[in-house]
Structure formats: C-alpha cells, structure tokens
VEXSE-193092 format. One line per 10 residues: number of its first residue (from 1); their letters; for each residue y negated, x, z of C-alpha. Coordinates in nm, 3 decimals. Layout:
NUM> A> Y X Z; ...
//
This chain:
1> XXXXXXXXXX> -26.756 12.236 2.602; -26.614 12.166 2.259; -26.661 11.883 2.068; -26.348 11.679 2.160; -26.395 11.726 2.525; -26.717 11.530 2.549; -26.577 11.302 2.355; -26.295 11.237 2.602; -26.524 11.278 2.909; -26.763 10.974 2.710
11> XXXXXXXXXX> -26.433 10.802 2.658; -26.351 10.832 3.041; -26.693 10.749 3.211; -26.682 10.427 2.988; -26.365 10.305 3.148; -26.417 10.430 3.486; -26.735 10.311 3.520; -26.647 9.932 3.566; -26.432 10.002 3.821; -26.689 10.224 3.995
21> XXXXXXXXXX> -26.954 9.960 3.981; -26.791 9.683 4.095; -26.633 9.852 4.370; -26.986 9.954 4.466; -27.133 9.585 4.436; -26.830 9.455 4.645; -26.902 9.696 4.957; -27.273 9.761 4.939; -27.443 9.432 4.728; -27.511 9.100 4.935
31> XXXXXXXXXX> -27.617 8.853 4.746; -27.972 8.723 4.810; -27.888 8.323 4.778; -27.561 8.184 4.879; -27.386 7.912 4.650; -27.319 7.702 4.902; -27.532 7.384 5.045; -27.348 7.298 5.378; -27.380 7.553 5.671; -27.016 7.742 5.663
41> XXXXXXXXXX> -26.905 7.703 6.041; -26.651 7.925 6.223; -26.332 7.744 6.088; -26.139 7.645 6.398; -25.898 7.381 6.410; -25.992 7.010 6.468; -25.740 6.823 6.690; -25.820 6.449 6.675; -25.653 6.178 6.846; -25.454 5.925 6.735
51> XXXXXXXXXX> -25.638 5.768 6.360; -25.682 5.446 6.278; -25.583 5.398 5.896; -25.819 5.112 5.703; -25.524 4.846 5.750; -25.529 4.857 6.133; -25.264 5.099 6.134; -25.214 5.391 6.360; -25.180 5.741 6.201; -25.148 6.064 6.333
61> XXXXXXXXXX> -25.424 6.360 6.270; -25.123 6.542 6.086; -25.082 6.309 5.839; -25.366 6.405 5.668; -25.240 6.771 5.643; -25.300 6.890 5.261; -25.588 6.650 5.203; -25.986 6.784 5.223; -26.111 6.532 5.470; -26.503 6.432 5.475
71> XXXXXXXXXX> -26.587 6.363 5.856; -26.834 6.150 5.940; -26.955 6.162 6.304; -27.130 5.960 6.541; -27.167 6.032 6.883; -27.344 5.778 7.023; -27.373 5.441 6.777; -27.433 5.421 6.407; -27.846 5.479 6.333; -27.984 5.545 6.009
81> XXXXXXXXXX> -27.825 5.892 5.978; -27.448 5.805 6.037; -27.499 5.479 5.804; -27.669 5.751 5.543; -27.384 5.942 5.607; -27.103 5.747 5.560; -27.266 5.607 5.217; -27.275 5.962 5.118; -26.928 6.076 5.191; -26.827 5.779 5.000
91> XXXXXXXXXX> -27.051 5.850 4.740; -26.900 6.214 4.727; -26.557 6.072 4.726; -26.608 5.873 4.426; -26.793 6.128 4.256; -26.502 6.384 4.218; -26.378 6.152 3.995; -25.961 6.166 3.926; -25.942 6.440 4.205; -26.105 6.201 4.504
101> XXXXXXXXXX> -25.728 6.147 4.590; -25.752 6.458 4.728; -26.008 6.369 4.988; -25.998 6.104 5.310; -26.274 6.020 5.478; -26.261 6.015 5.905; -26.528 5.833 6.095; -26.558 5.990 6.445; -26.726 5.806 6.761; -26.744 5.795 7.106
111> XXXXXXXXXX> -26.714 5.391 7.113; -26.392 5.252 7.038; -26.544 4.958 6.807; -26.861 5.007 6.564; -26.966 4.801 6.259; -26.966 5.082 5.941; -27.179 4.943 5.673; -26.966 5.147 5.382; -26.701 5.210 5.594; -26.389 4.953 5.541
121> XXXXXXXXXX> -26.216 5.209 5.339; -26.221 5.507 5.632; -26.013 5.607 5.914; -26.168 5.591 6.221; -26.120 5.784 6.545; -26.264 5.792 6.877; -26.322 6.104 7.041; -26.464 6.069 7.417; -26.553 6.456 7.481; -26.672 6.590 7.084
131> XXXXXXXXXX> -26.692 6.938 7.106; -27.002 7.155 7.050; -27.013 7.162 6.695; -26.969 6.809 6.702; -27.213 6.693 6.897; -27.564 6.634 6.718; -27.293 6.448 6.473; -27.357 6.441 6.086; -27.159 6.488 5.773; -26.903 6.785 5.776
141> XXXXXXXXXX> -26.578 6.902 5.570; -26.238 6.966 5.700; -26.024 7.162 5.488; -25.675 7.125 5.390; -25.534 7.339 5.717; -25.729 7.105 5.962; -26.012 7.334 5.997; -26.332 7.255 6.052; -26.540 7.467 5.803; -26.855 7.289 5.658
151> XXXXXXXXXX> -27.124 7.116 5.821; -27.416 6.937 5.567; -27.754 6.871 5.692; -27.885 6.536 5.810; -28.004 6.321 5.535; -27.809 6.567 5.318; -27.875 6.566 4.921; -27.559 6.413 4.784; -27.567 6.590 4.441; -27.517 6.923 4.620
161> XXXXXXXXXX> -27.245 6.826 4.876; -27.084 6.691 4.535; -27.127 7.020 4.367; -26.978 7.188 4.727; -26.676 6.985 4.732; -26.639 6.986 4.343; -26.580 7.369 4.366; -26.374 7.362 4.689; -26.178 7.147 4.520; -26.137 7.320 4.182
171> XXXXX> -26.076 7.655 4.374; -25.796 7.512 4.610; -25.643 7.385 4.255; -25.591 7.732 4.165; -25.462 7.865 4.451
//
C-alpha cells in the first residue's frame, strides 16, 4: 500500500467510525440508569367523565386536549397521600415557571364532593369504576394526546417530578 492510500483509508475510518459507533450503541447499549423519576406506564388513553372546571363549570375531558395534565387521584377520600399529592402537583405547576400554562391539574375520586386542602384551583372529576392503573391512586401525568403515561411514587420527591415534567415539557416544545 502506498503512501496516499493509507492516508485515505485513515481519512475514511475517521468519518465512518461515528456512524459505526453510534449505530452500535443505539441497537446493542442499554443504559444502566434511566433519566426518568416516575414509572413510564403503557400509554393508553384516559377517558374521563364530564370535568368540573374551578368556577363550578362543566367541561368536557376534550377540552383539555394539547395541555400536559397532572392527575391527582383518590379513590377512596383524601388521607395524607392525596393531600401530599395535590400540594405537589401544585407545587410542580408553579415551578415550571412561564410554561405552567401548559399544564392543568385533574383531581379524580370516587365521591362526588371532597374538601382539597390546595385544591380550589383544580378540576375535579368523579370516576365510580377507576381502572387498574388507577386504583392504589397517587400522582400521575397525562400527556398532551390524553394518554396516560407517568405514574410518580407515593410521597413522591417534588424536585424530581419538576425536573420530569421540566424536560417533557421542553421536549414537546421542540417537536
């Protein structure tokens, strides 16, 4: 091999090789820690009855369409976990700072009237059958679609369900 032909086989393998390893890291490299904080779920889509809106009003599910919603739900009365809950979501809210417009917050029961400490500013909705993933209630996200895709431990730690929905939110702002 001359001279010039290792140079252009050098000059090769340094541009291929990029493209070789990160095609190799995308279909054999997993990750050993996730980014995330709240358990991803199997998005599926989350049909709610009829909302009440913080005025009293009535509002359909739909019209919520295009926002990131933060569900807080409560199967059977408000203990210590649903009121820490529903403190947090509004903590989250106000923590995303000029983009909490893009969020709504949903409290879901099985009784038609509860007392929310933190909770003047929500819609509300009763749900008489929750479904399974609903049931041991909590804090979870619903994305933009209506999907049901993220739910956060009890007694979650609110700086990392703020740094979940801060890059949710900054990667549905690019898209």
């Amino acid at each position: 091999m001359t001279h010039s032909q290792v140079k252009l086989l050098a000059l090769l393998a340094l541009f291929v090789a990029p493209i070789l390893a990160a095609w190799l890291a995308a279909n054999y490299w997993t990750p050993q820690r996730l980014t995330n904080y709240g358990e991803l779920l199997q998005p599926k889509p989350l049909l709610l009855p009829v909302l009440t809106a913080p005025g009293g009003q009535t509002r359909a599910w739909a019209e919520l369409r295009g926002k990131w919603v933060l569900l807080v739900v409560a199967p059977a009365g408000c203990d210590a976990a649903c009121s820490h809950a529903t403190w947090l979501a509004r903590q989250v809210r106000l923590a995303q700072g000029r983009e909490r417009d893009r969020i709504e917050r949903v409290f879901l029961s099985t009784q038609a009237e509860m007392n929310l400490p933190y909770g003047n500013e929500v819609y509300r909705a009763v749900l008489a059958q929750p479904t399974e993933a609903l049931a041991r209630g909590g804090l979870f996200l619903v994305d933009p679609m209506g999907n049901l895709m993220l739910r956060f431990p009890q007694h979650a730690d609110g700086e990392r369900v703020i740094r979940d929905l801060h890059r949710l939110l900054q990667a549905s702002q690019r898209s």
